[in-house]
C-alpha positions in Angstrom: 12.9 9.2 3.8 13.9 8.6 0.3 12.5 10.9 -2.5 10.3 8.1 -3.7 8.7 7.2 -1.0 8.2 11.6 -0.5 6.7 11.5 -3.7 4.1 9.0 -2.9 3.3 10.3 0.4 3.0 13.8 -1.2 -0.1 12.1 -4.0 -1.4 10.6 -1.2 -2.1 13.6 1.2 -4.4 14.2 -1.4 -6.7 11.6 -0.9 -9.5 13.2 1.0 -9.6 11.1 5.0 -6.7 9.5 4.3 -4.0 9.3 7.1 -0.4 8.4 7.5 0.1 7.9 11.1 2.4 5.3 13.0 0.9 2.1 14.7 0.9 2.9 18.0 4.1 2.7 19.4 6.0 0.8 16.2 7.9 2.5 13.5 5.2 0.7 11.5 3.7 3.2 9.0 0.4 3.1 8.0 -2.1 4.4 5.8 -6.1 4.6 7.2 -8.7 5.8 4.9 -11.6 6.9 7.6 -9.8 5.7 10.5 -9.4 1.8 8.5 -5.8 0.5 7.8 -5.6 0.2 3.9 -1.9 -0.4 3.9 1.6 0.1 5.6 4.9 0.3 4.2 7.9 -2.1 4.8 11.1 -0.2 4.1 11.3 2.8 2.1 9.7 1.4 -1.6 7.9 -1.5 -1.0 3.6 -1.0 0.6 1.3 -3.5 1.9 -2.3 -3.0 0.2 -5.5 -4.5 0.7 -7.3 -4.8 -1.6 -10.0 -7.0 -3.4 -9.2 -10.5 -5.1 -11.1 -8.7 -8.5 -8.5 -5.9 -8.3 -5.5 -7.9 -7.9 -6.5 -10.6 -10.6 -7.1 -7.3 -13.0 -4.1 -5.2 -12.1 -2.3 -8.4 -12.7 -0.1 -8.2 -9.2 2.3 -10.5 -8.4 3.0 -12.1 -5.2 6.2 -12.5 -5.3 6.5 -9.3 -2.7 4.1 -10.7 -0.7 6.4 -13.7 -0.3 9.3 -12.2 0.6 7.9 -9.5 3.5 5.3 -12.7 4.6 6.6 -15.7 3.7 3.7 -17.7 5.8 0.7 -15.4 4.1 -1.7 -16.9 2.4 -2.0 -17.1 -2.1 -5.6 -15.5 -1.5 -5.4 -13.5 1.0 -6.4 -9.9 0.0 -2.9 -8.3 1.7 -0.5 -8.0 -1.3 2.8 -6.1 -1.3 4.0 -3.6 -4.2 6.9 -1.6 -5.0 7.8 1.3 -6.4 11.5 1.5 -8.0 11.6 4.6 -9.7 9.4 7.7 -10.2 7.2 6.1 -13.1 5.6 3.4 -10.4 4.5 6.1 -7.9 1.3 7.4 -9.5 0.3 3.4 -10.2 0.6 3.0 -6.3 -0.9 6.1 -5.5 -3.8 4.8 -7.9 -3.7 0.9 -6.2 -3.9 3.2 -2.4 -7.2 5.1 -3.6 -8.7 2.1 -4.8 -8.0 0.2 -1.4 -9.3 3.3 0.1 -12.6 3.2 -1.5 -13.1 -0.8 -1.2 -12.4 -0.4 2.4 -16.0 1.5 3.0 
């Protein structure tokens, strides 16, 4: 595990009934808020959120992620992928997580 990615998982224990387990048998890591996928990570610096179209049109995210881990996912669809390149972006993701976490009940 890189030390950006233990950053991030380190804010994110403390989101309260939030869980980083693997998907079943995969090396597929996710994140469930109440027992709900909220997001997953592809490679070390780079996590799959879902979250609302409102939240992605006002935190301005691109797509351009999104294209390259699904090239076949839809413009609208509420899955879009962010990374984090250096210590500055961790608390923004952290922040994007908790959001998804709360949209998801």
């Amino acid at each position: 595990m890189t030390p950006l990615r233990h950053a991030l998982e380190q804010q994110l224990t403390q989101i309260p009934s939030l869980t980083i387990d693997r998907w079943k048998d995969t090396h597929l890591i996710c994140l469930n808020y109440h027992g709900r996928e909220v997001a997953h990570f592809h490679a070390e610096n780079i996590l799959d959120l879902r979250l609302s179209p409102k939240i992605i049109r006002q935190e301005a995210l691109s797509r351009e992620v999104s294209a390259r881990i699904h090239p076949k996912r839809s413009q609208n669809s509420r899955w879009i992928g962010v990374e984090f390149k250096d210590e500055a972006g961790v608390p923004a993701v952290a922040r994007l997580v908790q959001q998804a976490c709360y949209e998801s009940i």
